[in-house]
C-alpha positions in Angstrom: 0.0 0.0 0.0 2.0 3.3 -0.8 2.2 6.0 1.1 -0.5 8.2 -0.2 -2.9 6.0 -0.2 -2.3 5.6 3.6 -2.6 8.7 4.3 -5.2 9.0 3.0 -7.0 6.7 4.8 -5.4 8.1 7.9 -7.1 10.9 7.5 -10.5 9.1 6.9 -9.9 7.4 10.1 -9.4 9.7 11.9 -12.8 11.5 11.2 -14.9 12.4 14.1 -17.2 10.2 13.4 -15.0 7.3 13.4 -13.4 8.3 16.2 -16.1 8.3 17.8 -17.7 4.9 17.1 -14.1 3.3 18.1 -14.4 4.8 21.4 -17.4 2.8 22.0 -15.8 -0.5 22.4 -12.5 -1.4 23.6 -10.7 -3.8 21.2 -10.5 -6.6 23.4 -14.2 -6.3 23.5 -14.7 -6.7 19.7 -12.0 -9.2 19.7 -14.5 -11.6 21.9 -17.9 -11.0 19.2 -18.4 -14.1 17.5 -18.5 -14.2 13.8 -22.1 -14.1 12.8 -23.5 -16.9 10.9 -25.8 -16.1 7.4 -29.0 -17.3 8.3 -30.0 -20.1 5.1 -32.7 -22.5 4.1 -33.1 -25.4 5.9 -31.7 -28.4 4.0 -35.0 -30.4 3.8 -36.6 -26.9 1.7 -33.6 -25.6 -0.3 -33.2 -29.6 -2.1 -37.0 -28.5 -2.9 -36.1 -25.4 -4.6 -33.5 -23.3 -6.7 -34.4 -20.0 -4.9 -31.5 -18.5 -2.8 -29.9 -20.5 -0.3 -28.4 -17.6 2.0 -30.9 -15.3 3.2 -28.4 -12.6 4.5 -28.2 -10.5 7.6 -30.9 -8.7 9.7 -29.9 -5.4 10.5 -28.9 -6.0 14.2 -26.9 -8.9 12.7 -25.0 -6.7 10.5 -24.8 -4.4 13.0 -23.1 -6.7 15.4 -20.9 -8.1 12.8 -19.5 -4.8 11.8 -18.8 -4.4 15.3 -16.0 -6.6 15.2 -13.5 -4.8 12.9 -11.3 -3.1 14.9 -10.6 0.1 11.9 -6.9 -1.0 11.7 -4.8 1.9 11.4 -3.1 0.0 8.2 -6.3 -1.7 6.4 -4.4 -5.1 5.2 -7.9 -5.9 3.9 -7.9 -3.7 1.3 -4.5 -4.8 -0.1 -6.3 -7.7 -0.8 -9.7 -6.5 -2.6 -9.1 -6.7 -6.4 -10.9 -3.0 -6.7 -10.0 -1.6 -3.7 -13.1 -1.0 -1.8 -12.2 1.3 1.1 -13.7 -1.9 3.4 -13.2 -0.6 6.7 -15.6 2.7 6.0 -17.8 1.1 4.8 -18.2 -1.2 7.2 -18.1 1.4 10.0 -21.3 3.4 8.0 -23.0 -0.3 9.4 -21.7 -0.4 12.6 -23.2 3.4 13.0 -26.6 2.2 11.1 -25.7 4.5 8.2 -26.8 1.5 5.8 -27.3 3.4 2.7 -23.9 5.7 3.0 -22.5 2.1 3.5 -23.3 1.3 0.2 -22.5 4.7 -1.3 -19.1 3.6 -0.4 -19.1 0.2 -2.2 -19.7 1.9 -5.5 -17.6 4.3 -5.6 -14.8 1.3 -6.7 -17.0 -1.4 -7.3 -20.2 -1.5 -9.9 -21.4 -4.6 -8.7 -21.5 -4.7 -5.3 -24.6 -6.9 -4.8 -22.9 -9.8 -7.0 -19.5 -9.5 -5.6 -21.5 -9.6 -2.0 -22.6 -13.2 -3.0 -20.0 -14.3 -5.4 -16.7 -12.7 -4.8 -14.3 -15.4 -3.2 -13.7 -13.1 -0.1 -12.2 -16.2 1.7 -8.8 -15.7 -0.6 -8.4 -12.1 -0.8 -10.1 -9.5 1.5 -10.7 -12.1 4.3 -7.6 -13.8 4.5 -5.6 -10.9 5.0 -7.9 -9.5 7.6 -6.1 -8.7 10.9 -7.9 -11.6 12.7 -7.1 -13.9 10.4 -3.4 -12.8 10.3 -2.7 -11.9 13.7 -5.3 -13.5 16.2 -5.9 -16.5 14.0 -9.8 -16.1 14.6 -12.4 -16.3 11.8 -12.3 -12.4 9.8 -14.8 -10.2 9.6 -17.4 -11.0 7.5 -16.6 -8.7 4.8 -18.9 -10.5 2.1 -21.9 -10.6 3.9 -20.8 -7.1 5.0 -21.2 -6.0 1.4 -24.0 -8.0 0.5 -26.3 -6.9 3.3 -25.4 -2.9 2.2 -25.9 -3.3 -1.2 -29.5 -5.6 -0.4 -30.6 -2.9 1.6 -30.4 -0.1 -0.5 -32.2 -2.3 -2.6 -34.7 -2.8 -0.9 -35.1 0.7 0.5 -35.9 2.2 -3.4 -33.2 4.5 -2.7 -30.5 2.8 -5.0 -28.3 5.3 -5.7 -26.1 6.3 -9.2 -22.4 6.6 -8.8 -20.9 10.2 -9.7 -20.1 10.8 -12.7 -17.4 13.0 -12.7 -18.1 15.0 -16.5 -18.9 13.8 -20.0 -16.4 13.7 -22.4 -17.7 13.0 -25.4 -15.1 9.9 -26.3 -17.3 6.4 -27.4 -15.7 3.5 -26.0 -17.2 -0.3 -26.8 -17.2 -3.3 -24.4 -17.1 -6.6 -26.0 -19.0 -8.9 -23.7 -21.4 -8.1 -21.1 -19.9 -10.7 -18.2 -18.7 -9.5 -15.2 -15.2 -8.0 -16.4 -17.1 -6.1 -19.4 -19.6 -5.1 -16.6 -17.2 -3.4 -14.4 -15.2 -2.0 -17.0 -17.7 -0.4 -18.8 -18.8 0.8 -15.2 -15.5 2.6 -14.4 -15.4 4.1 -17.7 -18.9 5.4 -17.0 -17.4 6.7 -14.2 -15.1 8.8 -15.8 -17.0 10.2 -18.0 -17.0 7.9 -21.2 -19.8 6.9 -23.6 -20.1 3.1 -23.1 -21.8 0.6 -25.2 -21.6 -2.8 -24.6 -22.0 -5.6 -27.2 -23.2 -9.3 -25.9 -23.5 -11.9 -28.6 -26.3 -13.5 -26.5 -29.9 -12.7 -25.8 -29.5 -11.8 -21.9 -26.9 -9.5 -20.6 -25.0 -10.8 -17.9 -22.5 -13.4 -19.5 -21.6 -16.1 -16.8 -23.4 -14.2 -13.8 -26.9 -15.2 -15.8 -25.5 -18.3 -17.7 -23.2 -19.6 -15.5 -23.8 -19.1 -11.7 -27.6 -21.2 -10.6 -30.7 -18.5 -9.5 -29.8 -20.9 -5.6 -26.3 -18.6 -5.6 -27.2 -15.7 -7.0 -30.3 -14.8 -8.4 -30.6 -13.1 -11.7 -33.0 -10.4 -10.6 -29.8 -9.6 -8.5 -28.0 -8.7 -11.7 -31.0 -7.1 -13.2 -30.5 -4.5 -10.7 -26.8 -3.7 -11.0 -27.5 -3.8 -14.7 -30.2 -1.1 -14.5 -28.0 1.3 -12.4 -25.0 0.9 -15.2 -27.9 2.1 -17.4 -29.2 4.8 -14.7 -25.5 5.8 -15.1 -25.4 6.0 -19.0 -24.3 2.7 -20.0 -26.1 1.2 -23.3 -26.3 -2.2 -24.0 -26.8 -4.2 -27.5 -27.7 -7.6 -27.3 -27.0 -10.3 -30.2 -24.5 -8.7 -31.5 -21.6 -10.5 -32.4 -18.0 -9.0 -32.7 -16.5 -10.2 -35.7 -20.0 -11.4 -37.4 -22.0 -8.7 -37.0 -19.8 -5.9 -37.3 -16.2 -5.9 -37.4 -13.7 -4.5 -34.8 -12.8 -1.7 -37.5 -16.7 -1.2 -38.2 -17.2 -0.4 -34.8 -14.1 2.1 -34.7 -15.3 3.7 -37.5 
């Protein structure tokens, strides 16, 4: 993590607000919180179904589990997020019930927080370098379920907010494939202020998140939703279009 970046987050830290909440447990305290378990099905009705298995966190439950992260002055967590959510803010907007700045947070790095909530492999990055895995060799925060809870709830709420964008500029740029790398890409570039189309060959938009990953793990009107905010945000999409078939790369540059 290089030194601006850490300062950075210093200085996030060491908001008031976060102050604040720290003060209101001692670390030893959230040391001794148990890791909360995802309420689920039951087995004897999920093998009768292929609606979701995990039925995420209640509020108090993600409350509580928030709790435990101790706001580590160097974040090793977010060394190991691919798109380097700032995790312990976020997390923090849950522990102080601020559930929709909590997701506010998420996007502002990631497009997809409600899929990477469910589907990211948290155990291998952002988890395993948490400080109680590494240090207190105790289960990590919950990070996942973390995400998945904020993003569900602004869902919920109707108040899904659209990431900044931070100006047009006027320049067209094309995604090839609407799976989840085109997905985020053409999200960042959204971001930034480009005009994004994205071609998928198939009849659904999605790639592997639709065709690839059962409705039991993570259900497609999941994706429907981040789908709809990358359009909220300016994103176009083309279905059946095939690169190469129906329009060459140089057609489209032209």
């Amino acid at each position: 993590m290089n030194e601006g970046l850490l300062e950075f987050l210093k200085k996030e830290r060491e908001q008031e607000w976060r102050t604040e909440l720290r003060s209101k447990l001692k670390n030893k305290e959230r040391t001794q919180l148990e890791r909360i378990h995802m309420p689920e099905q039951a087995a004897d009705l999920r093998n009768k179904n292929f609606t979701e298995v995990n039925l995420g966190l209640s509020d108090e439950q993600a409350v509580l589990e928030a709790s435990r992260c101790l706001d580590c002055v160097k974040p090793t967590c977010i060394t190991g997020c691919p798109v380097g959510i700032n995790i312990p803010k976020f997390i923090k907007k849950i522990e102080a019930g601020e559930f929709l700045d909590a997701a506010s947070v998420l996007k502002e790095t990631n497009a997809l927080p409600a899929v990477c909530g469910r589907v990211c492999p948290q155990e291998v990055q952002c988890e395993q370098v948490c400080f109680y895995t590494q240090k207190l060799d105790k289960p990590p925060v919950a990070i996942g379920n973390l995400e998945r809870f904020a993003a569900d709830y602004e869902r919920n709420s109707g108040n899904i907010s659209v990431p900044k964008i931070s100006g047009r500029n006027g320049i067209k740029v094309a995604s090839i494939g609407s799976g989840p790398a085109g997905l985020a890409f053409a999200g960042d570039m959204a971001k930034m202020g480009y005009d994004v189309t994205v071609f998928e060959a198939l009849h659904e938009i999605g790639g592997v998140l639709k065709y690839g990953i059962p409705e039991f793990r993570l259900p497609n009107q999941i994706v429907e939703v981040e789908i709809d905010n990358l359009e909220k945000m300016g994103v176009k999409f083309i279905k059946n279009f095939i690169v190469g078939k129906t329009a060459s790369i140089a057609d489209l540059q032209e």
